[in-house]
Backbone as JSON, one array per atom type, in Angstrom:
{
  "sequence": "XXXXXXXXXXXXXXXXXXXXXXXXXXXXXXXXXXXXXXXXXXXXXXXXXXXXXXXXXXXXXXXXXXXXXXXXXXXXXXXXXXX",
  "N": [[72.69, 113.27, 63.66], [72.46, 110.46, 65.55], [72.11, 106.89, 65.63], [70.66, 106.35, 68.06], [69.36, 108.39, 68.79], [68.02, 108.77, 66.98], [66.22, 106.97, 67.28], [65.23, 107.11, 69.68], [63.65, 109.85, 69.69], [60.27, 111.6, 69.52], [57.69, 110.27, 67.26], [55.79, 110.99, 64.43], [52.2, 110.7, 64.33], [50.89, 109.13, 62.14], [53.11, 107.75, 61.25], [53.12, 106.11, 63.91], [50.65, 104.5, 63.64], [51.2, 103.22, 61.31], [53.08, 101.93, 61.85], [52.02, 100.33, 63.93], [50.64, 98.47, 62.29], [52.38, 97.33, 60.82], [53.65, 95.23, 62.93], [51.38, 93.74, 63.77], [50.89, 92.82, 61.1], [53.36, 91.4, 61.16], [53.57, 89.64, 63.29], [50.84, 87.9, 62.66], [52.04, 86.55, 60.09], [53.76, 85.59, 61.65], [52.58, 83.76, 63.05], [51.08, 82.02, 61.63], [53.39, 80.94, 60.16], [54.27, 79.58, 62.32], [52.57, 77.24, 62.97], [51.66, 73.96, 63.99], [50.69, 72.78, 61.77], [49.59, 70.96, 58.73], [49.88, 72.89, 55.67], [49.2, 74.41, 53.22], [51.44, 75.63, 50.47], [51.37, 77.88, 49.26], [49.98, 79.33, 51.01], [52.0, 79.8, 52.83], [53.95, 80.83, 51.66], [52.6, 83.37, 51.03], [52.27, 84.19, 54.3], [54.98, 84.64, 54.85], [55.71, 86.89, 53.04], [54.16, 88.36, 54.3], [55.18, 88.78, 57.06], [57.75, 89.65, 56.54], [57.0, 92.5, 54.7], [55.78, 93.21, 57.46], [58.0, 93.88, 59.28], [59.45, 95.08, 57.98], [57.94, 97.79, 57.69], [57.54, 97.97, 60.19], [60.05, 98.82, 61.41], [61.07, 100.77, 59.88], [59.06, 103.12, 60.01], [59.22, 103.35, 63.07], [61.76, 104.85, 62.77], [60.87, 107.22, 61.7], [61.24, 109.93, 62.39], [59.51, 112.77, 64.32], [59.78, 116.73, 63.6], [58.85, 118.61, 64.76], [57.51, 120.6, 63.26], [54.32, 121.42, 62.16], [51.51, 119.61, 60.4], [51.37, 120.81, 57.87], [52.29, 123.61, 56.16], [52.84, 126.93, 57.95], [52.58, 128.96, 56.35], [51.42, 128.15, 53.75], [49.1, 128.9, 51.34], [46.48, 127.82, 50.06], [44.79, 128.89, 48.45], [45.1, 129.88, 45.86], [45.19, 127.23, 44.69], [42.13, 126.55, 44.53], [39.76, 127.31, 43.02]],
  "CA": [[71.84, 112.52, 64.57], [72.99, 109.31, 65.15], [70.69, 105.7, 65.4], [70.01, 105.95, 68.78], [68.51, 109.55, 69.19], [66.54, 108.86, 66.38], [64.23, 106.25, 67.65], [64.06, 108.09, 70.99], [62.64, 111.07, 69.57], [59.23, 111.16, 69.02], [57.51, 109.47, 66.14], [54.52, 110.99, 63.56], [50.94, 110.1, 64.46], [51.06, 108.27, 61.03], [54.06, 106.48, 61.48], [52.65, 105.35, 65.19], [49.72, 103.64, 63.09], [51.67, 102.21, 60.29], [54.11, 100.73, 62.82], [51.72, 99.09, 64.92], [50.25, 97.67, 61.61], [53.27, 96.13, 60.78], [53.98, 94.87, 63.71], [50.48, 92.98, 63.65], [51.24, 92.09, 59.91], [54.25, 90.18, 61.64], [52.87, 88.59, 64.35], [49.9, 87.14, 62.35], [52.5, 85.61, 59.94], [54.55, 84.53, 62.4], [51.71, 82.23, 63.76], [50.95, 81.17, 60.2], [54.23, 80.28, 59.76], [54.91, 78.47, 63.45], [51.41, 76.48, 63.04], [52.17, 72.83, 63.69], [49.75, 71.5, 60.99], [50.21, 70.82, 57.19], [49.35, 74.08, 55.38], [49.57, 74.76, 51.31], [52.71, 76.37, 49.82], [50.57, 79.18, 48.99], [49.32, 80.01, 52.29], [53.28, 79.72, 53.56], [54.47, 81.72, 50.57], [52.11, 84.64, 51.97], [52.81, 84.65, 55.59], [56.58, 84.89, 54.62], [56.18, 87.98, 52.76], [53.27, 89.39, 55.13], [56.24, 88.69, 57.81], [59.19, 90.59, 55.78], [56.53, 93.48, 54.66], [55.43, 93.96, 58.86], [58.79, 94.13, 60.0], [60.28, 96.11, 57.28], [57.4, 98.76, 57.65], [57.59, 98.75, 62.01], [61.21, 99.55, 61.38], [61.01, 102.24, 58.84], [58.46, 103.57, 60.33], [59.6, 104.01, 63.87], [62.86, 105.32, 62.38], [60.85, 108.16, 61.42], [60.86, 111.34, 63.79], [58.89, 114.31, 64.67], [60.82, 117.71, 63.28], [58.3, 119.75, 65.27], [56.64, 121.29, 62.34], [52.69, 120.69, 62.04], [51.83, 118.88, 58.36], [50.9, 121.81, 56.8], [53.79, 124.74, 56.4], [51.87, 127.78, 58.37], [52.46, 130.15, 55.28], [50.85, 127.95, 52.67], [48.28, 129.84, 50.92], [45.93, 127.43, 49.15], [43.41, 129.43, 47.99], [45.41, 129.87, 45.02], [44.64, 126.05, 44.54], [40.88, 126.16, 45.1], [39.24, 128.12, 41.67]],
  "C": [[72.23, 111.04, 64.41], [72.19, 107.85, 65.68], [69.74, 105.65, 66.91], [69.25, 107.14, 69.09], [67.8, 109.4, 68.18], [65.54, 107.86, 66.79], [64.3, 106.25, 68.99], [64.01, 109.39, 70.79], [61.75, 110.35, 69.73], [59.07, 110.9, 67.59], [55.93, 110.13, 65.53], [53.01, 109.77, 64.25], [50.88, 109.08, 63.31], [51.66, 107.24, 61.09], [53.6, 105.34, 62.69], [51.38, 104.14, 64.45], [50.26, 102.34, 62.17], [52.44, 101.16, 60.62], [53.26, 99.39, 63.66], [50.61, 98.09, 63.73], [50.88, 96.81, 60.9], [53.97, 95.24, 62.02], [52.6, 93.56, 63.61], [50.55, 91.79, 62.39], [52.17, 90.72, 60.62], [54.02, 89.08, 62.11], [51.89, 87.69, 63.63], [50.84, 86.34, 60.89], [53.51, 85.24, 60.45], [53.86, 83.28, 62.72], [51.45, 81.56, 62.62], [52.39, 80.3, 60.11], [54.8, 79.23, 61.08], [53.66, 77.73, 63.87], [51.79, 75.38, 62.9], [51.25, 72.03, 62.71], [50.09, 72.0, 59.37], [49.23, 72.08, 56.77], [49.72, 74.41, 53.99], [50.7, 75.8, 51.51], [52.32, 77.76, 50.1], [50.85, 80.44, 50.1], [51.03, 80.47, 52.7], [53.55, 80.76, 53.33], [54.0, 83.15, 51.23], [52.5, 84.75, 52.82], [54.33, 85.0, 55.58], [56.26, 86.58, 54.32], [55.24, 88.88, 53.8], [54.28, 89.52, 56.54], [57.4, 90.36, 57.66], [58.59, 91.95, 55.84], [56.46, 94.07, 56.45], [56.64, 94.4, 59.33], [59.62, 95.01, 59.12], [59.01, 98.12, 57.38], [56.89, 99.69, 59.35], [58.76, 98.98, 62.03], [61.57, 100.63, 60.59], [60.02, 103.19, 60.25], [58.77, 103.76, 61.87], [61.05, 104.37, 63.96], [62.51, 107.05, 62.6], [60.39, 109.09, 62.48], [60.01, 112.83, 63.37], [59.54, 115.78, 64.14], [59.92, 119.0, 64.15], [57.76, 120.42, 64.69], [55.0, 121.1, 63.01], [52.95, 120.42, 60.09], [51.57, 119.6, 57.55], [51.83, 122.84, 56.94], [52.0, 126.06, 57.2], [51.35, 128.82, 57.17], [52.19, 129.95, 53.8], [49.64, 128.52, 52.36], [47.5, 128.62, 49.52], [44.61, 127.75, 48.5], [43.89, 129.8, 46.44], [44.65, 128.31, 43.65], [43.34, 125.52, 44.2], [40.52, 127.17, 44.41], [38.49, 127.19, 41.02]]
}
């Protein structure tokens, strides 16, 4: 499978969440970081990595594809589990 059929498959309900929460992550330190007013190190320091983290976790994450399963195998038997 090669880069471009994987991110047009589909994408995990999960992943769809986690993506559009790094994507938000991004965006909200992007504006931190393109705010024209004086702003502590600190604060910077954060929006940098809340930056790096959003966009490293909306690209993972809509990497990841669908295999057509459901999340549970059909022929798990957890009653074994449950004593």
């Amino acid at each position: 499978m090669n880069l471009k059929e994987r991110y047009t498959k589909p994408t995990p309900k999960f992943f769809k969440i986690l993506r559009n929460i790094g994507i938000a992550l991004t965006a909200a330190g992007g504006a931190i970081l393109a705010a024209p007013v004086s702003i502590p190190a600190t604060i910077i320091t954060a929006a940098t990595y809340m930056t790096v983290a959003g966009t490293v976790a909306s690209v993972v994450s809509q990497a990841v594809v669908k295999d057509g399963d459901d999340d549970e195998p059909k022929d798990f038997d957890n009653s074994a589990l449950i004593k």
